[in-house]
C-alpha positions, 0 to 999 in steps of 0.5 A: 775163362770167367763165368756168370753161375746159374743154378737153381739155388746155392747153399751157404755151404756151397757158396764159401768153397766157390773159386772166386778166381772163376766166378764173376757173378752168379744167379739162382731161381730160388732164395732171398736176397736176405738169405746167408747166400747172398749175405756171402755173396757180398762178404767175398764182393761177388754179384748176385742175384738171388730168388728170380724165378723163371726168368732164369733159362736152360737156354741161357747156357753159354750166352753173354749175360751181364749182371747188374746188381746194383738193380738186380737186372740179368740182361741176355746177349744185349745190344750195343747200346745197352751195353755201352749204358751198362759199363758206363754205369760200371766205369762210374762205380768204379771212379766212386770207388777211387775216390772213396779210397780217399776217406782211408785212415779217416775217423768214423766221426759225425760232423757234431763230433759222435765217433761210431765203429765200423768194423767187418763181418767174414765167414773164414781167415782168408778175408782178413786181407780184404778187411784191411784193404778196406779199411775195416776197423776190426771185425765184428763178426767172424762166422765159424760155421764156415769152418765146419761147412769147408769140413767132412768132419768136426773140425778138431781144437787144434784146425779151430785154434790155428784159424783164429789164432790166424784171424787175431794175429793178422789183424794185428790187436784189432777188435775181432768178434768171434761167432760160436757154431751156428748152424741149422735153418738154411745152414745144414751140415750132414755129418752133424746127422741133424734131424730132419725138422718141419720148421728149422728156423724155429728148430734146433740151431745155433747155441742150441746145438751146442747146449745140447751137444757140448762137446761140440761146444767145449771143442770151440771154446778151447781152441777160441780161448788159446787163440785169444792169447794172440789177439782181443778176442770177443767170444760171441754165442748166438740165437739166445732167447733166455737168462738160463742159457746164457749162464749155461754157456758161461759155465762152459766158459770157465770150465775150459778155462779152468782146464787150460790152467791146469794144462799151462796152456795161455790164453787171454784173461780179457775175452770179452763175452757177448750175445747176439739180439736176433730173437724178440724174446732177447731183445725185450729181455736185454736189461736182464741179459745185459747184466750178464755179458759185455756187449750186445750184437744184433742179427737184423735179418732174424731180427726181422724174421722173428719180429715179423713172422716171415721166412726170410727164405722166402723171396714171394714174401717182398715187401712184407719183409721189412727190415725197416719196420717200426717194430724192429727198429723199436726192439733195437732202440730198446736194446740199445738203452737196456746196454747203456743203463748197464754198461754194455756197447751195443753192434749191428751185425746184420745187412742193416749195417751197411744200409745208409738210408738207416746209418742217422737213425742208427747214430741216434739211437746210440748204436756204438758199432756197425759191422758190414761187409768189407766192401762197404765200409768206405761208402758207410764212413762217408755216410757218417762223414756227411751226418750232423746227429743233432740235426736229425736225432729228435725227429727220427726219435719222435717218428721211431716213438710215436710221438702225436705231435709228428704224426 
């Protein structure tokens, strides 16, 4: 039988193997809803509610639990009137999402003409069906560290490369964007034999990792380089903070492919190469490092985090974490015309994606492509439907600014 989950807190590593045949929803007392807990949770359309504390009971075992997370509310054994109100609210979902259904096969297109991508983030091959009953337009982040979470082992060239050979083929020459490892801060693996750190977020993670380690990384890069001869694949290489290490990566980069020549093993010789925008030190450093990449990414949860000085672990820090704020909207603005001056396209890959109180402000400072959950493509590309930029665009540029005559 179906169940709700409790736990005192999932890891990311934990939540990838959960059997969503047997799971409705889960719950934890600990975490953020801006933790890669909750970011799964959403890719694979499973509720949750993450961080509530000691509101969670020993004595819950075993009762009837109704989640709503749309509010965040866990309602306990209800009476009959809450839960006629409650699945009425779910009937209602539902019937939106019929009609949503309606927008399939729809260009993303404002009202005044501007075309924007949207595209979907997954943590493994298994969710490309998903993104295509959705409607995604290609996937924008695809996280491979789930690979090596679902391992006891390094993953070998040959395990990688049938995955994402997997992921290309079934989106059919569809855009898929490929993250290399990134692991550390919340996503700890135990056969990497990672020190332990007082301050992983800051620590050794990501591309770091594989800088420091690179026949960890040069594994990946074969196995991603001979999968791209069966699809457009974008090589993405996270947590950058400097020129030197994006040059490093690229020196990698040839290197592998200088082997596979020699090996007569194919591969595509149009891989896009690209960076995430997680760290304020790459965003104000976008117009060097976008001379040496094709596109840009943006993580918006580290974006913050970093822009910001606080844990996006942490769920007590609430309202001092956010994602809206004119700092790290100005750091994305900022990207966006350090890209464009040279040529380079620019995504959001982070939960700010799929945040429609965002999606004009997003449209007018010129971001080419969102990437979100695949359940939340239709509502965005509604969203978008509904937009004229031209009404809002100098508005939202001169709040966003500072401009004294909109204050």
């Amino acid at each position: 039988m179906p169940v709700i989950l409790a736990a005192d807190d999932l890891a990311p590593s934990e939540t990838v193997q959960l059997d969503k045949s047997k799971i409705l929803g889960f719950i934890t007392e600990g975490g953020s809803g801006s933790s890669h807990t909750a970011i799964l949770a959403r890719t694979m359309g499973i509720p949750a509610i993450i961080g509530v504390g000691d509101q969670l009971k020993p004595e819950y075992e075993g009762r009837e639990v109704i989640v709503d997370g749309g509010t965040g509310n866990v309602v306990v054994d209800a009476d009959e009137a809450t839960k006629a109100r409650l699945m009425a609210k779910r009937e209602e979902l539902l019937k939106r999402q019929k009609l949503l259904e309606q927008l399939k096969g729809k260009e993303n297109i404002t009202r005044d003409g501007q075309k924007i991508k949207v595209f979907c983030n997954i943590g493994n091959p298994e969710d490309v069906p998903v993104v295509l009953s959705n409607d995604g337009g290609g996937i924008g982040l695809f996280r491979s560290e789930f690979l090596y979470l679902n391992c006891s082992d390094y993953p070998t060239e040959d395990y990688q490369f049938e995955a994402y050979k997997k992921v290309l083929s079934d989106m059919d020459g569809r855009e898929v964007v490929i993250r290399t490892l990134d692991i550390g801060a919340d996503k700890q693996i135990d056969y990497f034999d990672m020190p332990k750190e007082e301050n992983p977020a800051l620590g050794n993670r990501a591309l770091r990792i594989c800088l420091n380690r690179p026949e960890i990384f040069k594994t990946q890069l074969r196995a991603l380089y001979r999968a791209s001869a069966f699809g457009k694949l974008g090589i993405m290489f996270p947590m950058v903070t400097s020129v030197w290490e994006v040059k490093e990566a690229r020196k990698m980069c040839e290197l592998v492919k200088k082997e596979l020549t020699e090996e007569g093993k194919p591969f595509a010789d149009d891989v896009q190469i690209g960076i995430m925008i997680e760290t304020p030190a790459a965003a104000v450093m976008s117009d060097r490092l976008a001379k040496l990449v094709d596109f840009f990414s943006c993580g918006t949860n580290d974006l913050t985090q970093y822009t910001l000085a606080c844990d996006r672990q942490n769920n007590d820090l609430g309202r001092f974490f956010n994602p809206h704020h004119p700092a790290v909207l100005r750091l994305l603005k900022m990207v966006c015309d350090n890209a464009h001056r040279n040529g380079v396209w620019v995504g959001i890959c982070g939960e700010l994606g799929a945040d429609l109180e965002l999606t004009e402000t997003f449209l007018s400072i010129g971001i080419d492509e969102l990437s979100v959950s695949p359940r939340s493509v239709l509502p965005l590309r509604q969203k978008i439907l509904e937009t004229t930029v031209s009404d809002v665009k100098e508005k939202i540029l001169a709040d966003l600014l500072g401009d004294e005559n909109a204050l």
